[in-house]
C-alpha positions in Angstrom: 143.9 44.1 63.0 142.0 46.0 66.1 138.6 44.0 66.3 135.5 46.3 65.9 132.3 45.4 67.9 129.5 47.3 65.9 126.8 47.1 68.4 127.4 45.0 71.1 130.9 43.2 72.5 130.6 39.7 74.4 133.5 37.1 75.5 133.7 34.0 77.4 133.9 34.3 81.2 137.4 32.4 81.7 138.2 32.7 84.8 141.9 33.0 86.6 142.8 31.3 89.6 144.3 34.2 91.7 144.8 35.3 95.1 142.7 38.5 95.9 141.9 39.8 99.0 138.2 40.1 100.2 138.2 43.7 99.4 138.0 43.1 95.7 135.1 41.9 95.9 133.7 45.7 96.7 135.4 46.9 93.1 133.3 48.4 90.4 133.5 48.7 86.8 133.0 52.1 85.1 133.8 54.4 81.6 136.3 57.0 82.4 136.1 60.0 79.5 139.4 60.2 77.7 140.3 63.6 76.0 139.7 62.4 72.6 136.1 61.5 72.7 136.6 57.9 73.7 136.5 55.8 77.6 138.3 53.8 79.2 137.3 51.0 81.3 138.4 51.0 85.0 137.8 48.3 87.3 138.4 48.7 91.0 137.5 52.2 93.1 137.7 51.1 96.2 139.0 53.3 98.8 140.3 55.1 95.0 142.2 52.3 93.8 142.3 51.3 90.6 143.1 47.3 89.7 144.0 45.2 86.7 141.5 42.9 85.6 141.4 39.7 83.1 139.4 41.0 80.0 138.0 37.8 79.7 135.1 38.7 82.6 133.8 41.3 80.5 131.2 40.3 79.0 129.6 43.0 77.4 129.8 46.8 76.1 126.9 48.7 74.7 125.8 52.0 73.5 122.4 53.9 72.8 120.9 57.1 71.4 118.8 59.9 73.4 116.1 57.3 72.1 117.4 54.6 73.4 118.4 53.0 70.2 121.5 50.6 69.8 123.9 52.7 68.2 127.5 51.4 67.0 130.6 51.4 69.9 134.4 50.1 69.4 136.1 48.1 72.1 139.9 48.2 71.3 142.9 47.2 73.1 145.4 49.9 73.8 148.5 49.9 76.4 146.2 51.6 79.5 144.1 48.8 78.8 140.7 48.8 77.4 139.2 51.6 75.2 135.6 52.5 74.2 135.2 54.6 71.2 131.1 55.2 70.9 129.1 56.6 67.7 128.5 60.1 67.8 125.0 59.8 68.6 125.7 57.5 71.9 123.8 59.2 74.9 124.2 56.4 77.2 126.9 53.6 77.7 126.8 50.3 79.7 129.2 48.0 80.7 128.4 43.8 82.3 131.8 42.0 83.8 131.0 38.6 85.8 134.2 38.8 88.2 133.6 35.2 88.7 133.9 33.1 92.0 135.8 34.0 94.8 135.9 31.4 97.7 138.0 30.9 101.3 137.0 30.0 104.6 135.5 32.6 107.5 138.0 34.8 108.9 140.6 34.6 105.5 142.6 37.4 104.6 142.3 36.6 101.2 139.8 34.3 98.6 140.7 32.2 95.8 139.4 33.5 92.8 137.5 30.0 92.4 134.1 28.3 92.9 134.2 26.5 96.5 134.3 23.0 94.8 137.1 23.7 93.0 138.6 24.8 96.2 139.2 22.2 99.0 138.4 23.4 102.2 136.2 26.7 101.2 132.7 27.1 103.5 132.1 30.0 102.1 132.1 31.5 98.2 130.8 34.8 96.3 129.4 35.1 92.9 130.3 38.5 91.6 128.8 40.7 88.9 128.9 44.3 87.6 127.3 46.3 85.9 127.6 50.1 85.1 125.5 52.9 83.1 127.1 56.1 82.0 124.7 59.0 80.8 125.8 61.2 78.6 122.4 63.0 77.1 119.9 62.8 78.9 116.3 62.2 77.4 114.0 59.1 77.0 117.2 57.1 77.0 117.7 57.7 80.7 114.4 55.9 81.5 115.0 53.1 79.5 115.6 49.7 81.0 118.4 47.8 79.6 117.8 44.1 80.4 120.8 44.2 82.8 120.3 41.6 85.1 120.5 43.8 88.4 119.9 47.5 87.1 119.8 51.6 88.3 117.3 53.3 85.8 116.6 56.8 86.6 112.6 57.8 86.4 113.0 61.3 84.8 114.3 61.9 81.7 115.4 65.4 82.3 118.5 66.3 83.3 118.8 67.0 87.2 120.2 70.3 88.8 122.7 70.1 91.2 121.1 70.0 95.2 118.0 68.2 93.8 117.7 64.5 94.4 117.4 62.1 91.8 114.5 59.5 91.5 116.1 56.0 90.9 114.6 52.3 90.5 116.8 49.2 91.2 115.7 46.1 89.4 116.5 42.5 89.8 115.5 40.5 86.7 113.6 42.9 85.5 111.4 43.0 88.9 111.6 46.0 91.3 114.0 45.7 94.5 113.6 46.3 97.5 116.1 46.8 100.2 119.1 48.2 97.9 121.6 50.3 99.3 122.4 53.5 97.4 124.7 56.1 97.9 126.9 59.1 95.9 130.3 56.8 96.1 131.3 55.1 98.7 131.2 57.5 101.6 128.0 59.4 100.3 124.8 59.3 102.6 122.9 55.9 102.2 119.1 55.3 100.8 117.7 52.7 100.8 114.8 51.2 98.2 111.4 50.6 99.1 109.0 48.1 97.9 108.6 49.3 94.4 112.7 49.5 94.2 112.8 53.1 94.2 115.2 55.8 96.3 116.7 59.0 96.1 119.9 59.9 95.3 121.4 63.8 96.3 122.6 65.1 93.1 125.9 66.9 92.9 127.3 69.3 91.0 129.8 67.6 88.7 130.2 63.7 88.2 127.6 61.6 89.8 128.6 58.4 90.4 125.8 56.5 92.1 126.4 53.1 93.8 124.2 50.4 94.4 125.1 47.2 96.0 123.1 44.3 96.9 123.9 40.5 98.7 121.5 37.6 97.7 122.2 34.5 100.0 122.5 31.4 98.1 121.6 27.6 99.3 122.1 24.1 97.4 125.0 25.8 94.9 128.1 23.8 95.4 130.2 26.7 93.6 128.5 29.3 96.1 127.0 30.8 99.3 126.2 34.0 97.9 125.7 37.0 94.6 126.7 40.0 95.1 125.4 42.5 92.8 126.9 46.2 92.9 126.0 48.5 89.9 127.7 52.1 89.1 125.8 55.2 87.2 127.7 58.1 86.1 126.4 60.9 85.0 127.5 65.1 84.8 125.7 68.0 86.4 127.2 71.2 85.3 
């Protein structure tokens, strides 16, 4: 029997021991619109490549009316991979994956997808979540703050035209952040947030897909010298 997640989809964090290169670490995890109403989740995007992932690192998949009301999604398995199917009233859709622990030495090629005390040798680790928003109506919805630990809320409910820029606040546990890099993709034009955690964002016509990535250095964690945080909103401007 497909499993059926009502409101809100949650696993365990087991994590694989494989050989990735550092580069991996710079993947994202977004909703890609399938023809028949439903997503699929993509993990990778960097330089426009797409990756496998362990399913297990997801760790949670939820949608919300224009209100921003907790409405009903699916999470099935189906041979591309995973599949969201949302209720009809879903105006917004986030994703959380914890990639887990990547660890090597300076200079490596590639990092063990482990802590740094469970790998012998390792000076240096990464702690790596994702997170991801895609807006599909806008409204009060858009303003709404999930409770994502590092989060991209847009400060306008309307939708945005096309050669506009978009108002955007980054938030760390719930606190504004400053010193987040922004940018349309990866090669987009960088901004950077202020004090208050806010930036803007050039809007363009067609998908949006607005990056934000921040490092946290770490001290007195045996499994880690560092977080990195990198978040993904999507969003259309027709």
């Amino acid at each position: 029997m497909t499993p059926s997640f009502p409101r809100r989809l949650r696993w365990p964090a087991a994590l694989a021991a494989l050989c990735l290169s550092g580069a991996a670490l710079a993947h994202n995890v977004w909703l890609e619109p399938d023809s028949d109403g439903s997503y699929l989740l993509q993990f990778g995007g960097h330089a426009g490549q797409l990756e496998a992932f362990d399913h297990a690192k997801l760790q949670s998949v939820t949608a919300y009316d224009r209100r921003g009301r907790s409405v009903p999604a699916q999470v099935r398995t189906v041979a591309q991979g995973l599949k969201v199917h949302p209720d009809a009233q879903a105006a917004l859709l986030a994703v959380e994956l914890d990639n887990g622990f990547f660890s090597g030495q300076p200079g490596d090629k590639a990092m063990r997808n482990l802590p740094m005390d469970q790998n012998p040798g390792a000076t240096r680790g990464v702690w790596a979540r994702k997170y991801h928003k895609t807006l599909l109506v806008w409204g009060a919805v858009a303003r709404k703050e999930l409770g994502q630990k590092f989060e991209v809320t847009p400060q306008q409910g309307q939708v945005p035209h096309a050669g506009e820029q978009v108002l955007l606040q980054v938030t760390l546990d719930g606190k504004p952040l400053a010193g987040v890099r922004l940018s349309q993709g990866e090669n987009g034009s960088p901004a950077t947030t202020d004090a208050q955690g806010l930036a803007r964002v050039p809007v363009v016509a067609g998908t949006n897909t607005i990056q934000a990535i921040y490092r946290q250095p770490v001290q007195g964690d045996a499994r880690t010298t560092e977080l990195s945080f990198e978040h993904l909103l999507r969003f259309a401007v027709h």
